[in-house]
CHARMM-style PDB file with segment names, atoms N, HN, CA, C and O in Angstrom:
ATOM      1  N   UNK     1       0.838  -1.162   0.000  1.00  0.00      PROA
ATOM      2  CA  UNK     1       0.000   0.000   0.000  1.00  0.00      PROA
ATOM      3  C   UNK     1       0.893   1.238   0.000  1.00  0.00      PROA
ATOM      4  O   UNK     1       1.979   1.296   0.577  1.00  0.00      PROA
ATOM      5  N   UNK     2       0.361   2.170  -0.665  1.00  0.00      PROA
ATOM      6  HN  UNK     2      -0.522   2.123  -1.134  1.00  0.00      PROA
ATOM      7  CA  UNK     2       0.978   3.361  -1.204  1.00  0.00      PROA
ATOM      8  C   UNK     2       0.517   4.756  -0.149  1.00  0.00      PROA
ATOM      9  O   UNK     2      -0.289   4.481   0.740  1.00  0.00      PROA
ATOM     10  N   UNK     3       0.814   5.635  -0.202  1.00  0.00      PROA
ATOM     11  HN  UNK     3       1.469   5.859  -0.924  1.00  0.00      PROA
ATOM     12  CA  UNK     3       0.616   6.905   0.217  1.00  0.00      PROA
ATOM     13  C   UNK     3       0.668   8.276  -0.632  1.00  0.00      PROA
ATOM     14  O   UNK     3       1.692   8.959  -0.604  1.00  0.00      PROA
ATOM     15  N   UNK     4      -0.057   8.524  -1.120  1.00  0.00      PROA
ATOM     16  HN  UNK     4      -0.889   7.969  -1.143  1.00  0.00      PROA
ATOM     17  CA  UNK     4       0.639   9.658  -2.430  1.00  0.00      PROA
ATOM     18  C   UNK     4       0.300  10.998  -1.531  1.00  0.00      PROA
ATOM     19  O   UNK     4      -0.736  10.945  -0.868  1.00  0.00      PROA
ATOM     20  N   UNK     5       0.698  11.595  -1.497  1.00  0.00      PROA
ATOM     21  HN  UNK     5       1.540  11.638  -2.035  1.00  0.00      PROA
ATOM     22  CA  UNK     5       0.577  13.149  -0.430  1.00  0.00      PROA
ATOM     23  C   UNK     5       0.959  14.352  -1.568  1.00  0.00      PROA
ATOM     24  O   UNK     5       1.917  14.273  -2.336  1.00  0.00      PROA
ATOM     25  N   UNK     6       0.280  15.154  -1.524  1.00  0.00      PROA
ATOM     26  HN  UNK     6      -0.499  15.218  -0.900  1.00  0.00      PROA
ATOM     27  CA  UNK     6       0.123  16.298  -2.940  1.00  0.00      PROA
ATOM     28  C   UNK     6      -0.999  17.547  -2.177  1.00  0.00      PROA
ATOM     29  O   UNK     6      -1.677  17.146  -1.231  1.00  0.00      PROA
ATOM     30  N   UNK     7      -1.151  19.002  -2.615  1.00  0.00      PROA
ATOM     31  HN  UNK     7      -0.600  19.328  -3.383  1.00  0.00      PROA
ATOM     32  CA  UNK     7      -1.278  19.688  -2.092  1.00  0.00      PROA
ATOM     33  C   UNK     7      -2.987  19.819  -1.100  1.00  0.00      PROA
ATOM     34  O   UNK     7      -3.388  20.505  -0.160  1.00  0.00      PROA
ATOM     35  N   UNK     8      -3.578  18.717  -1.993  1.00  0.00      PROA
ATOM     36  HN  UNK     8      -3.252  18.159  -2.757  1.00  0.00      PROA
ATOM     37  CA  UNK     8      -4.852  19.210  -1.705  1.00  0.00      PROA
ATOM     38  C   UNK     8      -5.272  17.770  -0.717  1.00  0.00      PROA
ATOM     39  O   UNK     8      -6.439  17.526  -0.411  1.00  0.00      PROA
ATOM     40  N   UNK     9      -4.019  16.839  -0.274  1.00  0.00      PROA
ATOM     41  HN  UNK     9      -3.071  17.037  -0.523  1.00  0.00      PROA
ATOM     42  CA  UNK     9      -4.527  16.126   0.723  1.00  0.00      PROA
ATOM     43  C   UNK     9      -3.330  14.382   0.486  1.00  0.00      PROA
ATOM     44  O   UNK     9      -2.309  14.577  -0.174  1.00  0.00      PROA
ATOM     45  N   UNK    10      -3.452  13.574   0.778  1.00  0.00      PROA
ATOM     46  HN  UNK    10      -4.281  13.415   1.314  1.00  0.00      PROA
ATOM     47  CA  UNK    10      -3.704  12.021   0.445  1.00  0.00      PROA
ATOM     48  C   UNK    10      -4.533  11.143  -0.151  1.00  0.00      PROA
ATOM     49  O   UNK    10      -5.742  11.340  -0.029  1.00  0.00      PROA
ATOM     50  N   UNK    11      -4.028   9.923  -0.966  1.00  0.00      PROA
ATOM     51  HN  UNK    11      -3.046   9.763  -1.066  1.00  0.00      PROA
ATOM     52  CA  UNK    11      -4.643   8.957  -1.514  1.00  0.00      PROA
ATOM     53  C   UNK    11      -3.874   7.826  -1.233  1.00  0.00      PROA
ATOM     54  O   UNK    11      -2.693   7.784  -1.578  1.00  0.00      PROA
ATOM     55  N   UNK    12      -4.492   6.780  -0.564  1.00  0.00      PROA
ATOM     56  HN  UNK    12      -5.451   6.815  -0.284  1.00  0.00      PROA
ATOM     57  CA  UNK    12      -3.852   5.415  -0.593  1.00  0.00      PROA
ATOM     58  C   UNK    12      -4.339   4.723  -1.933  1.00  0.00      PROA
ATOM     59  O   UNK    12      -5.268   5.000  -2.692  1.00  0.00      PROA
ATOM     60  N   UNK    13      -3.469   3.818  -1.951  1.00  0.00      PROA
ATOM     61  HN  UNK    13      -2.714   3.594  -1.334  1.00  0.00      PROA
ATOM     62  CA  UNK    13      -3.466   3.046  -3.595  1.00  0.00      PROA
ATOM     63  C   UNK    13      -2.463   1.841  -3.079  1.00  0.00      PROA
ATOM     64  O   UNK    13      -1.483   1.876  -2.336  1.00  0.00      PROA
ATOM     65  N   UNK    14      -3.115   0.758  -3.781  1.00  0.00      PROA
ATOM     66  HN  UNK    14      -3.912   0.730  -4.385  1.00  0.00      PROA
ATOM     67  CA  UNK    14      -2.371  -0.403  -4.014  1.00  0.00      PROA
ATOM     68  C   UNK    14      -0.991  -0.717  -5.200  1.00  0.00      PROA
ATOM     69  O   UNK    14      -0.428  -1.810  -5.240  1.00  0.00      PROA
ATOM     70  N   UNK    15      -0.653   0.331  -6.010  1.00  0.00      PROA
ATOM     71  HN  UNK    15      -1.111   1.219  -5.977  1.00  0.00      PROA
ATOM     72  CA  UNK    15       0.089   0.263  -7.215  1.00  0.00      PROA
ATOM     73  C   UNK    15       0.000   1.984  -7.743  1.00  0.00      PROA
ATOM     74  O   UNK    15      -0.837   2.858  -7.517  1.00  0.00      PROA
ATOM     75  N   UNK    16       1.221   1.977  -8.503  1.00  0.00      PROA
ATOM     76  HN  UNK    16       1.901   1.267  -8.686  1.00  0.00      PROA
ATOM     77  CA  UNK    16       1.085   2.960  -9.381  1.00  0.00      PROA
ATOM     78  C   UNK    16       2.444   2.958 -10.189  1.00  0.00      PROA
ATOM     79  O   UNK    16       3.532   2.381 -10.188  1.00  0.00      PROA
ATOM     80  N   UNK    17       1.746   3.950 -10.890  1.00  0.00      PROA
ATOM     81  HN  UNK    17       0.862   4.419 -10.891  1.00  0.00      PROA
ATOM     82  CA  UNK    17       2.545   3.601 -12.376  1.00  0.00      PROA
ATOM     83  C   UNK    17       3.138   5.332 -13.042  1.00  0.00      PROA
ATOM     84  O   UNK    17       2.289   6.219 -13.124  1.00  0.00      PROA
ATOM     85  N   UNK    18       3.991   5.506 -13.287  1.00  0.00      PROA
ATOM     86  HN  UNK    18       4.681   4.785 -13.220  1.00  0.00      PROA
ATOM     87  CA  UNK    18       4.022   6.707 -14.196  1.00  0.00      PROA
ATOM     88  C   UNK    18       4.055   6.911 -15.420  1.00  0.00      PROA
ATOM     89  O   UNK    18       4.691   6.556 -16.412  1.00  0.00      PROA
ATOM     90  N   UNK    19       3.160   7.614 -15.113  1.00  0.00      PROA
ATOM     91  HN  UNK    19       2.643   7.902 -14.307  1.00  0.00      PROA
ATOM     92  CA  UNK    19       2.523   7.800 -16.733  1.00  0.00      PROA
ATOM     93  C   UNK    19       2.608   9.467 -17.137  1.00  0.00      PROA
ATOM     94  O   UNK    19       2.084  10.347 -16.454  1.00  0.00      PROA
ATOM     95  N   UNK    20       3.445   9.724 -18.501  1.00  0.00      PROA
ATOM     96  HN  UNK    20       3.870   9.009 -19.056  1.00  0.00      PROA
ATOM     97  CA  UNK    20       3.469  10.937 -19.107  1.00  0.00      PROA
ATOM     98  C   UNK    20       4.299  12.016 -17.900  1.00  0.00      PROA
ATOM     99  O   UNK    20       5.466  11.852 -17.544  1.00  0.00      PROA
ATOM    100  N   UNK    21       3.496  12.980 -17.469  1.00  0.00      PROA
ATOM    101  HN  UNK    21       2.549  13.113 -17.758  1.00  0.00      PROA
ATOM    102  CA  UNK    21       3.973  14.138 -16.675  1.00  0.00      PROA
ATOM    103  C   UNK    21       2.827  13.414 -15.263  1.00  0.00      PROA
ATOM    104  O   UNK    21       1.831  13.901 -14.729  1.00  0.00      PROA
ATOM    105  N   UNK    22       3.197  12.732 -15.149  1.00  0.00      PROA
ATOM    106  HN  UNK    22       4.007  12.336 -15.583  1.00  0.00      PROA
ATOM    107  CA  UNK    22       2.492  12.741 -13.549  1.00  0.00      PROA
ATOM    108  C   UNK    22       2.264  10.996 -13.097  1.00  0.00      PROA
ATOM    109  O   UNK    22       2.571  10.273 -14.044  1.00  0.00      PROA
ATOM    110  N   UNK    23       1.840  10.294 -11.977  1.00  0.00      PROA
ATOM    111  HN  UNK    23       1.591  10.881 -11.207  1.00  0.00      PROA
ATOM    112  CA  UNK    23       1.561   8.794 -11.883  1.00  0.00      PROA
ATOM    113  C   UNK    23      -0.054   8.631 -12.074  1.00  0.00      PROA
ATOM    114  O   UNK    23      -0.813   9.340 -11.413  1.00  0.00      PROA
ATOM    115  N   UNK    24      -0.368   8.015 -12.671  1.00  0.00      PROA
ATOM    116  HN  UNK    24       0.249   7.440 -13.208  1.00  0.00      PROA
ATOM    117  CA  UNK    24      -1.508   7.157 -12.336  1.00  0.00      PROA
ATOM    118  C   UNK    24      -2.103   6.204 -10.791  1.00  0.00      PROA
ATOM    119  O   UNK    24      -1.135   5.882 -10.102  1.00  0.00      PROA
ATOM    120  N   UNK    25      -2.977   5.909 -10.411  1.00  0.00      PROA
ATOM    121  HN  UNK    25      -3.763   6.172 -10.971  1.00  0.00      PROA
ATOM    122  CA  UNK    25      -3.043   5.404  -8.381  1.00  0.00      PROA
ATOM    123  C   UNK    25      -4.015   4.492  -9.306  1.00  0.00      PROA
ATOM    124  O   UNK    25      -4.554   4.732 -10.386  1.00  0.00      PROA
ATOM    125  N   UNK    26      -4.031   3.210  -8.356  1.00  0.00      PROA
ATOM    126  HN  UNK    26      -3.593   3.015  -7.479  1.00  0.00      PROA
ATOM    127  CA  UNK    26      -4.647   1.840  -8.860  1.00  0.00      PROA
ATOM    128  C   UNK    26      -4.958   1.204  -7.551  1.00  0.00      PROA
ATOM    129  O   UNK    26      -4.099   1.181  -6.670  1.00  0.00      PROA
ATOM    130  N   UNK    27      -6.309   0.611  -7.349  1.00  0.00      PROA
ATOM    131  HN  UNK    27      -7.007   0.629  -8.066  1.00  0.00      PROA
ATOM    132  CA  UNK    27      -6.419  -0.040  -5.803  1.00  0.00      PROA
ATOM    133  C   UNK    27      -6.258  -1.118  -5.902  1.00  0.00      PROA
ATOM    134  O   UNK    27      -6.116  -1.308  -7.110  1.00  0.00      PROA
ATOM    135  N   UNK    28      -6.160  -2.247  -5.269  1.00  0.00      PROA
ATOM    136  HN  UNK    28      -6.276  -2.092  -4.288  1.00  0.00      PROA
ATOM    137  CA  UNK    28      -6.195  -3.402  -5.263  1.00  0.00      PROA
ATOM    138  C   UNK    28      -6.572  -4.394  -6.015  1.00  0.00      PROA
ATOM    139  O   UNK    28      -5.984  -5.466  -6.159  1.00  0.00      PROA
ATOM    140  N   UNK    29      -7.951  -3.911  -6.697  1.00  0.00      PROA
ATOM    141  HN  UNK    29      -8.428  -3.040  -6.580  1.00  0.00      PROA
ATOM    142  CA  UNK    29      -8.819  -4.618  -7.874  1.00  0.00      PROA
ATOM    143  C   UNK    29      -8.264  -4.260  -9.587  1.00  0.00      PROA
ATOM    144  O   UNK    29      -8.577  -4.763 -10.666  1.00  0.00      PROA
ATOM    145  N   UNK    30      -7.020  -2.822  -9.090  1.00  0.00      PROA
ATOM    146  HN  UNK    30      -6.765  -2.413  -8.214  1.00  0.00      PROA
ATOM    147  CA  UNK    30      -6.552  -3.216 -10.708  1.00  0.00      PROA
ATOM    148  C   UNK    30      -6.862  -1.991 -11.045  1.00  0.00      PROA
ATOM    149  O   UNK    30      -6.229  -1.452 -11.952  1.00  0.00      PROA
ATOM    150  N   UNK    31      -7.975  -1.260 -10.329  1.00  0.00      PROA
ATOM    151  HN  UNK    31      -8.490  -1.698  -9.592  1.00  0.00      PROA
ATOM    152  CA  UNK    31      -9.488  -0.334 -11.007  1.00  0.00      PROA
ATOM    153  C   UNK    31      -8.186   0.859 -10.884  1.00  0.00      PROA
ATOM    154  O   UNK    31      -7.172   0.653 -10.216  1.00  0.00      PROA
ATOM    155  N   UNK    32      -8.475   2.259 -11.750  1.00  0.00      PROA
ATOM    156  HN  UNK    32      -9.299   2.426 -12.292  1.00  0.00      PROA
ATOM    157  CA  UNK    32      -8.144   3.113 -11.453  1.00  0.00      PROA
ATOM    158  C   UNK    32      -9.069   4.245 -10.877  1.00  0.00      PROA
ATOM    159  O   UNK    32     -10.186   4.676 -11.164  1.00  0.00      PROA
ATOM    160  N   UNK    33      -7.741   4.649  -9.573  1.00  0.00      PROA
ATOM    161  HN  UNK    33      -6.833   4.299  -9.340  1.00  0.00      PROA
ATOM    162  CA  UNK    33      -8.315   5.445  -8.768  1.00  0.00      PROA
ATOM    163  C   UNK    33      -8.403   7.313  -9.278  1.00  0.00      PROA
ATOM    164  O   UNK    33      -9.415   8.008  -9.368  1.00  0.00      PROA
ATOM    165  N   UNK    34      -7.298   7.609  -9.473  1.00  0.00      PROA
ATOM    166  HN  UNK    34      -6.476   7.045  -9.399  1.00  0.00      PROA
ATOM    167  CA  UNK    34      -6.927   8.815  -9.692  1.00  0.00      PROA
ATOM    168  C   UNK    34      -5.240   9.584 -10.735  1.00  0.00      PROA
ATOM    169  O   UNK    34      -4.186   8.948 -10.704  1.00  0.00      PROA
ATOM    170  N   UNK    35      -5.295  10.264 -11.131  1.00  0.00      PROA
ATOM    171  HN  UNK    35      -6.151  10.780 -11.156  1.00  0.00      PROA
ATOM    172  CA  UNK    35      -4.231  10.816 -11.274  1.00  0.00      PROA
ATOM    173  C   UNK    35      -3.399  11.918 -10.794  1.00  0.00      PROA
ATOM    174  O   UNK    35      -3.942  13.011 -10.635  1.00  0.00      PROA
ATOM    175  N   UNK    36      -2.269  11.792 -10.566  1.00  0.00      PROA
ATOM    176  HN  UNK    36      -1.828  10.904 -10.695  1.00  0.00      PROA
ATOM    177  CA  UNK    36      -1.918  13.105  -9.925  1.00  0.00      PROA
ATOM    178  C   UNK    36      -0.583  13.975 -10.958  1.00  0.00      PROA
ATOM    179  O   UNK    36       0.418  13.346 -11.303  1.00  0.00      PROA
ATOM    180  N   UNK    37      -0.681  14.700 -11.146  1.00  0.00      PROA
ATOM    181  HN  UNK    37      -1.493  15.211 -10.865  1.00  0.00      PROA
ATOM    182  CA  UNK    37       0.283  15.172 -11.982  1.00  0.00      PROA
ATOM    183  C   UNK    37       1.555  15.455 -10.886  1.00  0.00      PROA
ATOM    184  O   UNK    37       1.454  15.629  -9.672  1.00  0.00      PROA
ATOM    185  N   UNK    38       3.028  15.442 -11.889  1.00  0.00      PROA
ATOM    186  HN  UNK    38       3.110  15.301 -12.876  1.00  0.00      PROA
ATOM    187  CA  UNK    38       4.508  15.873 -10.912  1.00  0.00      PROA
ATOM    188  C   UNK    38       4.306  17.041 -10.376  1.00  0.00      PROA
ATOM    189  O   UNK    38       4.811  17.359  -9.300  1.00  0.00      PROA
ATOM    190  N   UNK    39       3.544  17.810 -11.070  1.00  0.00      PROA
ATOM    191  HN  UNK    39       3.134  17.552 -11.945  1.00  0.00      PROA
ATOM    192  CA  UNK    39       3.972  19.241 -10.134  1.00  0.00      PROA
ATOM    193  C   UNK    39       3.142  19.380  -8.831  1.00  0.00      PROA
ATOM    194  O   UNK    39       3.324  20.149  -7.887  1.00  0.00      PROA
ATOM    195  N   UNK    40       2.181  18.439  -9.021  1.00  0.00      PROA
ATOM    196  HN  UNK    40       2.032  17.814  -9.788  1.00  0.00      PROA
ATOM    197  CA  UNK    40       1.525  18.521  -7.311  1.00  0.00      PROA
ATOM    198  C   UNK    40       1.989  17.646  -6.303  1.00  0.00      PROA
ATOM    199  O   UNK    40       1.718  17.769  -5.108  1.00  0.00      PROA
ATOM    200  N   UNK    41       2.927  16.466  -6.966  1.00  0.00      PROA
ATOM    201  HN  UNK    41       3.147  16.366  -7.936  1.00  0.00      PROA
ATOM    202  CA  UNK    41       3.317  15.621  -5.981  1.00  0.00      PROA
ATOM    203  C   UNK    41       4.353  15.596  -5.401  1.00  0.00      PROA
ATOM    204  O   UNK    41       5.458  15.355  -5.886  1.00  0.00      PROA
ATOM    205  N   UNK    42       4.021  15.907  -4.029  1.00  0.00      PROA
ATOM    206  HN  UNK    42       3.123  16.103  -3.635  1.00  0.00      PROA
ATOM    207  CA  UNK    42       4.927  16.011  -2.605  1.00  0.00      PROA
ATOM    208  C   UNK    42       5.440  14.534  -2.194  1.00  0.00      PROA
ATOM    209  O   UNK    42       6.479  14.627  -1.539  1.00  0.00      PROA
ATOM    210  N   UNK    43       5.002  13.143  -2.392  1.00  0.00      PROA
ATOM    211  HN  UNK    43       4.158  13.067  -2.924  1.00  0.00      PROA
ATOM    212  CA  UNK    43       5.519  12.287  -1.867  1.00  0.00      PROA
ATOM    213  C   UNK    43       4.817  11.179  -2.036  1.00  0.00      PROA
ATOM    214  O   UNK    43       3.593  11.182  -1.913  1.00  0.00      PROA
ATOM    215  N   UNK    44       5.658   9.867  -2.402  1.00  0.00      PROA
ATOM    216  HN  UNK    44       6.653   9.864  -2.502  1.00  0.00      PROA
ATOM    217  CA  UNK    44       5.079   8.434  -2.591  1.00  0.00      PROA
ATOM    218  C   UNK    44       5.542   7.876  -1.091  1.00  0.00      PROA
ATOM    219  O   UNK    44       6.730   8.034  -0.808  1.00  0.00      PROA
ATOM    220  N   UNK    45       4.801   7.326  -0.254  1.00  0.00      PROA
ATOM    221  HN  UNK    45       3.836   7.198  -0.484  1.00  0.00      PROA
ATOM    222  CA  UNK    45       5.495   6.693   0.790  1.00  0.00      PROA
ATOM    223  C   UNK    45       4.984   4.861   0.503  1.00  0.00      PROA
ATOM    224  O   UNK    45       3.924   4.380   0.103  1.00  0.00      PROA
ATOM    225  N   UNK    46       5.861   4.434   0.787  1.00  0.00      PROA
ATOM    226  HN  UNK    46       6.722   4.825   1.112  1.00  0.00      PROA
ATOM    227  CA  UNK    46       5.911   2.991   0.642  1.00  0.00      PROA
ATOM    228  C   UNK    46       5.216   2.359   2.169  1.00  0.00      PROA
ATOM    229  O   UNK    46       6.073   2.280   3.049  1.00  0.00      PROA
ATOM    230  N   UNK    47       4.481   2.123   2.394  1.00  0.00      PROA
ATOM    231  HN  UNK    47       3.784   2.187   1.679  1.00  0.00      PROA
ATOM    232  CA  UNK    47       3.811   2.337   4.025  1.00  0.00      PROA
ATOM    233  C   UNK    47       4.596   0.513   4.638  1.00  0.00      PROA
ATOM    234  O   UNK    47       5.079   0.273   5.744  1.00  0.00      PROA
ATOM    235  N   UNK    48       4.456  -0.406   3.496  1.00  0.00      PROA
ATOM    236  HN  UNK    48       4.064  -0.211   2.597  1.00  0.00      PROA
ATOM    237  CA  UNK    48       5.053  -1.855   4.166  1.00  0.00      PROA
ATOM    238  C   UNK    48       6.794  -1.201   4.514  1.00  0.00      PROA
ATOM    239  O   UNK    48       7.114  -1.211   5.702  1.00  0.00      PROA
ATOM    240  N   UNK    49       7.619  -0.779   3.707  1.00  0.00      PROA
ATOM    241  HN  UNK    49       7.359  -0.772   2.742  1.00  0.00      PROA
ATOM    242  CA  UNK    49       8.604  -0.132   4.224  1.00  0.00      PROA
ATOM    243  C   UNK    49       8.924   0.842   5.491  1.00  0.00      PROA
ATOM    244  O   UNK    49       9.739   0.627   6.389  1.00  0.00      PROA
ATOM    245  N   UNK    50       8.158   1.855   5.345  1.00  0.00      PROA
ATOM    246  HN  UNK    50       7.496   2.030   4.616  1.00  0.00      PROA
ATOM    247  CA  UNK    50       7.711   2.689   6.742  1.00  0.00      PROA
ATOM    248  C   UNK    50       7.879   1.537   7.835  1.00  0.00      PROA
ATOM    249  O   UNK    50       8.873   1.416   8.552  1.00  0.00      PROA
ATOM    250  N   UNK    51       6.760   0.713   7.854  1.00  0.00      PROA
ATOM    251  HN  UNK    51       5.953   0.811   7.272  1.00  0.00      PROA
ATOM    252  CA  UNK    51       6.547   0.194   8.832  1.00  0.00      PROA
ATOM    253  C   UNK    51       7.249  -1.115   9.605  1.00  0.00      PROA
ATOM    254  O   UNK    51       6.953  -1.650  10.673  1.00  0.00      PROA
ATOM    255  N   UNK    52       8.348  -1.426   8.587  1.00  0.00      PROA
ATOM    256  HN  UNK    52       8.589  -0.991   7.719  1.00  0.00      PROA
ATOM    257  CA  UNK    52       9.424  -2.760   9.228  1.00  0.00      PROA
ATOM    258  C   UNK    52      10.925  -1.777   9.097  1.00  0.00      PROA
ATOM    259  O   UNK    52      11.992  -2.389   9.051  1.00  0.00      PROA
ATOM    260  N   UNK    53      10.925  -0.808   9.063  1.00  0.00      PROA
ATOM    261  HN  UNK    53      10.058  -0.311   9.101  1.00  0.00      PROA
ATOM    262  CA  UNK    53      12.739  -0.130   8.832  1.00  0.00      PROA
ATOM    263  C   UNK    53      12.566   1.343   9.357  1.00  0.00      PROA
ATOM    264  O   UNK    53      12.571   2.063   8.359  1.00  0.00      PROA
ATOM    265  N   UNK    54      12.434   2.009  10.358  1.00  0.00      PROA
ATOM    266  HN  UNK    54      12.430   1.424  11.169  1.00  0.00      PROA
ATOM    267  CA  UNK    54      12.480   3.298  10.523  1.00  0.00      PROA
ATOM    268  C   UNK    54      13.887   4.285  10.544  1.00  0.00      PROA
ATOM    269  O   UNK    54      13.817   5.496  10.755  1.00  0.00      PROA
ATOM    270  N   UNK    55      15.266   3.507  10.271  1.00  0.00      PROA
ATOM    271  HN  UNK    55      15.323   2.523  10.100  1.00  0.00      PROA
ATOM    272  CA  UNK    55      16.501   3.804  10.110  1.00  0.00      PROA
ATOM    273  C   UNK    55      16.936   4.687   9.071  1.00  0.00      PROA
ATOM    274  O   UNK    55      17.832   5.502   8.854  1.00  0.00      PROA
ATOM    275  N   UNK    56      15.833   4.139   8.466  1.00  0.00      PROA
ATOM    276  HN  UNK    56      15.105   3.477   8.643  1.00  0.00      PROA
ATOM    277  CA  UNK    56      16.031   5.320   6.585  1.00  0.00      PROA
ATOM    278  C   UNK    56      14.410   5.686   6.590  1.00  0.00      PROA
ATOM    279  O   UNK    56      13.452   5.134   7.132  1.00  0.00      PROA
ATOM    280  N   UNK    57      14.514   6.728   5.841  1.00  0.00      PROA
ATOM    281  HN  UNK    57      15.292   7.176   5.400  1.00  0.00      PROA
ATOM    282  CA  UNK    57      13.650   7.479   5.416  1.00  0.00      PROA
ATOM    283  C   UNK    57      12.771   6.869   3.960  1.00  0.00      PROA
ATOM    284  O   UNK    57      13.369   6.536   2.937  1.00  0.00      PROA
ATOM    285  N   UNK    58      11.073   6.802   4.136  1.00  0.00      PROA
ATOM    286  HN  UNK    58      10.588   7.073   4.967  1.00  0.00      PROA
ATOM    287  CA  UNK    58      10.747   5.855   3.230  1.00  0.00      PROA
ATOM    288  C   UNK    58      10.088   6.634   2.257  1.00  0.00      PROA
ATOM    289  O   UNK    58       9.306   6.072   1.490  1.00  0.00      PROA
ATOM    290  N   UNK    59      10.313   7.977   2.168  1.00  0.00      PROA
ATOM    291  HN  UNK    59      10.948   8.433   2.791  1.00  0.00      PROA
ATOM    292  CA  UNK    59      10.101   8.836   0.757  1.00  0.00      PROA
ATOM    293  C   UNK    59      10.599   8.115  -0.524  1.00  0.00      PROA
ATOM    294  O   UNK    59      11.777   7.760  -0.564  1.00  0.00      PROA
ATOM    295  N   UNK    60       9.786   7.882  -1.555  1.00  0.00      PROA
ATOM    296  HN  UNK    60       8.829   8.170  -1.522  1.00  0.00      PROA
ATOM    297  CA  UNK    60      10.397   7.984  -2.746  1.00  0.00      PROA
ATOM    298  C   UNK    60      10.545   9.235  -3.787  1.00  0.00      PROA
ATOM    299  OT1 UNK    60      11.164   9.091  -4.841  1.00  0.00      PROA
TER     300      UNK     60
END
C-alpha cells in the first residue's frame, strides 16, 4: 500500500505507475483510482517499508 501526499490532501493506492507528466493510483482490484500530476506531488510513501525499517527514510 501506497501513500501519495500532494497539495490538496492524500490517496492510498495499491500500485502505481508513471505515466506521461504525472503517476496514475490503482487499488487493489486493478481499477483506477486517480491521477496526480509531478507538479503537485509532494511524496510516494511505501507504508510496508515505513513500517518494518524506521533507520532510513521511506520517501520515494
Amino acid at each position: 500500500m501506497y501513500q501519495i501526499l500532494f497539495p490538496e490532501g492524500q490517496i492510498e493506492c495499491d500500485r502505481y505507475q508513471e505515466a506521461g507528466n504525472g503517476v496514475e493510483l490503482y487499488d487493489e482490484d486493478g481499477e483506477f483510482v486517480a491521477f496526480v500530476p509531478f507538479s503537485n506531488l509532494h511524496a510516494i510513501i511505501d507504508e510496508e517499508k515505513a513500517s518494518r525499517d524506521t533507520s532510513e527514510p521511506s520517501v520515494m
